[in-house]
N, C-alpha and C positions, 0 to 999 in steps of 0.2 A: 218912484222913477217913472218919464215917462214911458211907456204904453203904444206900442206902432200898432197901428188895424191889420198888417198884414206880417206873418212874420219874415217873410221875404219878397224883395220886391226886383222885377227886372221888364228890362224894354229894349224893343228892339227898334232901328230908325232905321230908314235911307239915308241911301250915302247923299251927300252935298246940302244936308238941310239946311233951310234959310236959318242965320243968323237970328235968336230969339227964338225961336221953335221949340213950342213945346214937348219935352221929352217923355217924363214922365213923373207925377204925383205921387206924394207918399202923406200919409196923416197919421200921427201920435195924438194921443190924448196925455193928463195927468189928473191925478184924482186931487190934488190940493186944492187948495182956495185963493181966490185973488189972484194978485202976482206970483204967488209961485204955484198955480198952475200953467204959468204962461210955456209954451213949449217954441224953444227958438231953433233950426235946423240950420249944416255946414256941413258940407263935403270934408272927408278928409283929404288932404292932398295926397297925390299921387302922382306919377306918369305915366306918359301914352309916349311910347316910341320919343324916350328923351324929355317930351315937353311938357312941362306941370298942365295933370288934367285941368286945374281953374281957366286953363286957355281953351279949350274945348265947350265946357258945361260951367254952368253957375247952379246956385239954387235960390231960392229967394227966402230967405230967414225967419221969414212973420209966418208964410204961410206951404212951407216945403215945397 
């Protein structure tokens, strides 16, 4: 399975950040070979006062 570097991770922002703004990085490793070490990252959904966090925050997949 993979393996986060940190076991917990949290960030704090200003309010009204630009659109795109970097929040905050998280890195996993896996000890496999090949392809199935490749590690893909996703939010679980949730919400924020009603509205699905994915409207909020994204992550980007390849590289968390």
């Amino acid at each position: 399975a993979p393996v986060f570097a940190e076991e917990r991770y949290s960030a704090r922002l200003a309010e009204n950040n630009a659109a795109g703004a970097l929040v905050l990085t998280v890195r996993a490793t896996d000890a496999d070979w090949g392809q199935n070490a490749r590690v893909r990252y996703r939010l679980s959904e949730g919400r924020v006062r009603g509205a699905p966090l994915s409207s909020y925050v994204s992550v980007q997949a390849e590289t968390g």
